[in-house]
N, C-alpha and C positions, 0 to 999 in steps of 0.2 A: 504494500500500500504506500502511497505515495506520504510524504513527511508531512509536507502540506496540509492532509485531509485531518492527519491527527492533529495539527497545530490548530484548523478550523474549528476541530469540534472540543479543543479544548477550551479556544477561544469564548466560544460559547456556551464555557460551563460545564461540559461531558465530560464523561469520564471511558478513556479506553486502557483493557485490562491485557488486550492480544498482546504477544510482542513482536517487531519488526519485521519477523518472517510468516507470521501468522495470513493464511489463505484469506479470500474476500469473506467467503462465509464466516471465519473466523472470529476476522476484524469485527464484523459488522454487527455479529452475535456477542461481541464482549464489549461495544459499547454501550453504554446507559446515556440517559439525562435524569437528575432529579427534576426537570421543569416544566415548563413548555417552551417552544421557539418561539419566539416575535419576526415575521419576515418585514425587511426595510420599507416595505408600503404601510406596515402601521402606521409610521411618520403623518399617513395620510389623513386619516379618520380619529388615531389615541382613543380609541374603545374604551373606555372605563375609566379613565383619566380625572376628568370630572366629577364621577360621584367617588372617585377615592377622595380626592382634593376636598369634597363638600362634606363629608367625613370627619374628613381628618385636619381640616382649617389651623382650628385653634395649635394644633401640634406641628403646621407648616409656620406657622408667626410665633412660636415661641422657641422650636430647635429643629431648623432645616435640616442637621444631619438626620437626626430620628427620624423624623418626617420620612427622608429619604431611602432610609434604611428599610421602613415599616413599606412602603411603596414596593420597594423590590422585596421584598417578603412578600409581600401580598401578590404581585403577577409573577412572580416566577417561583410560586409554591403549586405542589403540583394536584391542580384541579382543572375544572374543564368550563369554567365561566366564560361565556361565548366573548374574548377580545379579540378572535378574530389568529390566535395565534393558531402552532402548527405543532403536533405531539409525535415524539421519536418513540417510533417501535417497530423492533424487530423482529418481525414473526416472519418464517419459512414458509412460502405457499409452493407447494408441489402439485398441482391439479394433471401433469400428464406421467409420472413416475407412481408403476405399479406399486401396489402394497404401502402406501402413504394414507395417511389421514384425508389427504384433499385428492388423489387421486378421482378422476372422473370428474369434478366439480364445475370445469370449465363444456364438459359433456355439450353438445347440442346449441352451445355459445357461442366457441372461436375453437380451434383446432390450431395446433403449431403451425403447420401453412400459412395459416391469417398472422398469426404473430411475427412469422419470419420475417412478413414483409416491413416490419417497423423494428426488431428486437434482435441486435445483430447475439449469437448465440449455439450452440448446440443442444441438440435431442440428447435426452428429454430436457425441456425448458425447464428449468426451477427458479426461481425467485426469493427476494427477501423484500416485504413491504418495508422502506424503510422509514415511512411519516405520512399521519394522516390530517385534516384539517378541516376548516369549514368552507372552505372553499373551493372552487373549481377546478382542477381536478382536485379532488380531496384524497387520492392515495397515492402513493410516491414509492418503487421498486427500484431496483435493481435486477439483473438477470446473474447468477451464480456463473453462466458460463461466459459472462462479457470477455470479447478477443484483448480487452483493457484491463485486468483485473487491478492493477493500479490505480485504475481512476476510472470506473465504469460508467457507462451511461445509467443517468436517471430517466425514469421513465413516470410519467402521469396516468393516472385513470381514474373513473369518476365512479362509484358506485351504484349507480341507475344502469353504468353500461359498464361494468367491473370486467377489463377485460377485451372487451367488445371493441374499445374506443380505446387509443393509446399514444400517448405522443412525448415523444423524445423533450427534455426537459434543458439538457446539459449534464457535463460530469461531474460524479461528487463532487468535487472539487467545487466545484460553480456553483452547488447546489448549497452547500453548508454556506458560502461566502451570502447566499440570499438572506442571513438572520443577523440580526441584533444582537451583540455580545450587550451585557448585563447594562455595563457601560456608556453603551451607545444608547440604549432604552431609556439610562437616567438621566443622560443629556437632553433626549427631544421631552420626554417629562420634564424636564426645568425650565428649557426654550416653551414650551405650551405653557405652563402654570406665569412663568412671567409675564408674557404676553396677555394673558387673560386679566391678572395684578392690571397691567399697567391700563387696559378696556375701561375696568371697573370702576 
């Protein structure tokens, strides 16, 4: 795996337990996040921003760092209160490898033909979902057998058409660089709450 990817997902908080030589599967199965992801378009909308802020007032005007501290406590503890962020997890989806759990799943759906033509890879296709979210596409893979395994393509799919529908996203690499380190959240959280101060 590329140095990179682990410095990305450290960046952002995760934790990986593989070491150096460790296969894709590997990597991918021994990283965690205790969080959720925020991707850089939060910038746009700050989901919840506001009623943390109208909350927690009195404790922003008497100790900014608290303040601040309690904020990232609070969005990046790991729950599912719709801001719009993106959840790491790694589950193994096997839908065309016999004798599997998901074996058959994709049945009557898509068939590896149909995937080949988007999914560069070998029979039998397996996968690791590696994030899902509230938005469009909301599920995010990998292919185990990417000709990359360094730095595989991501892949999107939507749950209405899980599968069915599927469009090449960019390489991990690219894909981890799409989020928010801790850091970067408390900044535009500081740029939003001052701006709003200075409205008021």
């Amino acid at each position: 795996m590329k140095p990179e990817i682990r410095q990305q997902i450290l960046r952002l908080g995760g934790r990986v337990t593989a070491p150096p030589v460790a296969t894709l599967p590997e990597f991918l199965q021994a990283t965690t996040f205790a969080h959720p992801l925020y991707p850089r378009r939060y910038a746009e909308e700050v989901l919840g921003l506001d009623v943390f802020y109208d909350q927690n007032r009195d404790l922003y005007a008497a100790n900014p760092a608290a303040f601040d501290e309690a904020l990232l406590l609070h969005f990046f503890a790991d729950h599912e209160l719709p801001y719009g962020q993106d959840f790491f997890r790694n589950f193994r989806f096997t839908p065309f490898t016999p004798d599997t759990p998901d074996y058959g799943e994709l049945e009557d759906l898509v068939s590896p033909a149909d995937l080949h033509s988007v999914v560069a890879g070998t029979d039998p296709l397996e996968f690791i979902c590696i994030c899902y979210s509230y938005g469009f596409p909301d599920h995010y893979f990998v292919c185990l057998s990417d000709p990359a395994p360094d730095n595989p393509t991501v892949y999107g799919t939507d749950h209405e058409v899980f599968f069915q529908e599927i469009t090449a996203v960019g390489t991990l690499e690219n894909f981890f660089s799409r989020y928010l380190s801790k850091e970067e959240f408390l900044a535009i959280a500081q740029q939003h709450f001052a701006a709003r101060n200075a409205a008021e």
